[in-house]
C-alpha positions as CSV (number, residue, x, y, z in Angstrom):
1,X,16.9,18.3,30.4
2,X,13.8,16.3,31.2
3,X,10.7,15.8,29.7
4,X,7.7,15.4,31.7
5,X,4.2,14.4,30.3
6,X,0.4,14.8,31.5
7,X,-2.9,13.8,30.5
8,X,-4.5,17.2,31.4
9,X,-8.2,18.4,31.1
10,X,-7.0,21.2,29.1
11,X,-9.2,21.6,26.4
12,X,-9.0,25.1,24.6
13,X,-6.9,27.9,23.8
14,X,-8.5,29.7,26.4
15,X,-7.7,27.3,29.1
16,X,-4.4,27.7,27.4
17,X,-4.2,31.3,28.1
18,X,-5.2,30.6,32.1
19,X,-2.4,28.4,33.2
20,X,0.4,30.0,31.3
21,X,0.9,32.1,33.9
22,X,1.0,29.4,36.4
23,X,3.7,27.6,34.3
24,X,5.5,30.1,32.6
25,X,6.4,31.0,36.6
26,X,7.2,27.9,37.8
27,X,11.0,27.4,38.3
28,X,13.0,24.5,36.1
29,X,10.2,24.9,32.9
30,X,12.0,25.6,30.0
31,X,9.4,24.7,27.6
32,X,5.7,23.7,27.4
33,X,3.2,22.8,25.5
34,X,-0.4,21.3,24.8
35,X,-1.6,19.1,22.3
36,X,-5.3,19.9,22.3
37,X,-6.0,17.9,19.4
38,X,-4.7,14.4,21.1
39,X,-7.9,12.9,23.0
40,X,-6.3,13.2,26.5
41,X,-4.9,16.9,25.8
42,X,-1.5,15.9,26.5
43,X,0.7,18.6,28.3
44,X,4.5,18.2,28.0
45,X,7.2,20.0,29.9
46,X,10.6,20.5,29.0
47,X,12.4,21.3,32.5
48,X,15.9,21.6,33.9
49,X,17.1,20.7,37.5
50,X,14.8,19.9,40.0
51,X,11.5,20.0,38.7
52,X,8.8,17.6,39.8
53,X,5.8,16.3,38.6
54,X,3.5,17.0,41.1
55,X,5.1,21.2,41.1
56,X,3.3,20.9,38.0
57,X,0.1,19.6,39.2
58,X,-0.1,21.7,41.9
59,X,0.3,24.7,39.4
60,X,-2.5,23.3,37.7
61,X,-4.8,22.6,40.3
62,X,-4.4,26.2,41.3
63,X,-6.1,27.0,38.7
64,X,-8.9,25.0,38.1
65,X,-7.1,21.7,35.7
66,X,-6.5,18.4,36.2
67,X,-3.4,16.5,35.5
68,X,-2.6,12.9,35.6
69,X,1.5,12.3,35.0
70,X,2.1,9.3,31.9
């Protein structure tokens, strides 16, 4: 498993609510989550096999966020 992180413009748990579609669909996650109390609104995703980072912030973008992989 691998654990990728993303400063994110995610703010809210309504912006929450819009992209968990995007990445409860995408293949690999296994997990995800925001920290919307951290300054930078970190987004980290647990993921299996073959998942990139920019799948993620494609997803994302798709949607109206920004992510920035740390």
């Amino acid at each position: 498993m691998e654990t990728l992180k993303f400063k994110t413009n995610i703010k809210c748990g309504g912006c929450i609510a819009t992209v968990t579609p995007a990445l409860d669909n995408l293949e690999g996650i296994e997990k995800w989550e925001v920290d919307a109390t951290n300054p930078d609104k970190i987004l980290t995703v647990q993921s299996g096999n073959g998942l990139t980072a920019g799948e993620v912030i494609t997803a994302l973008k798709a949607k109206g966020y920004h992510a920035e992989k740390i």
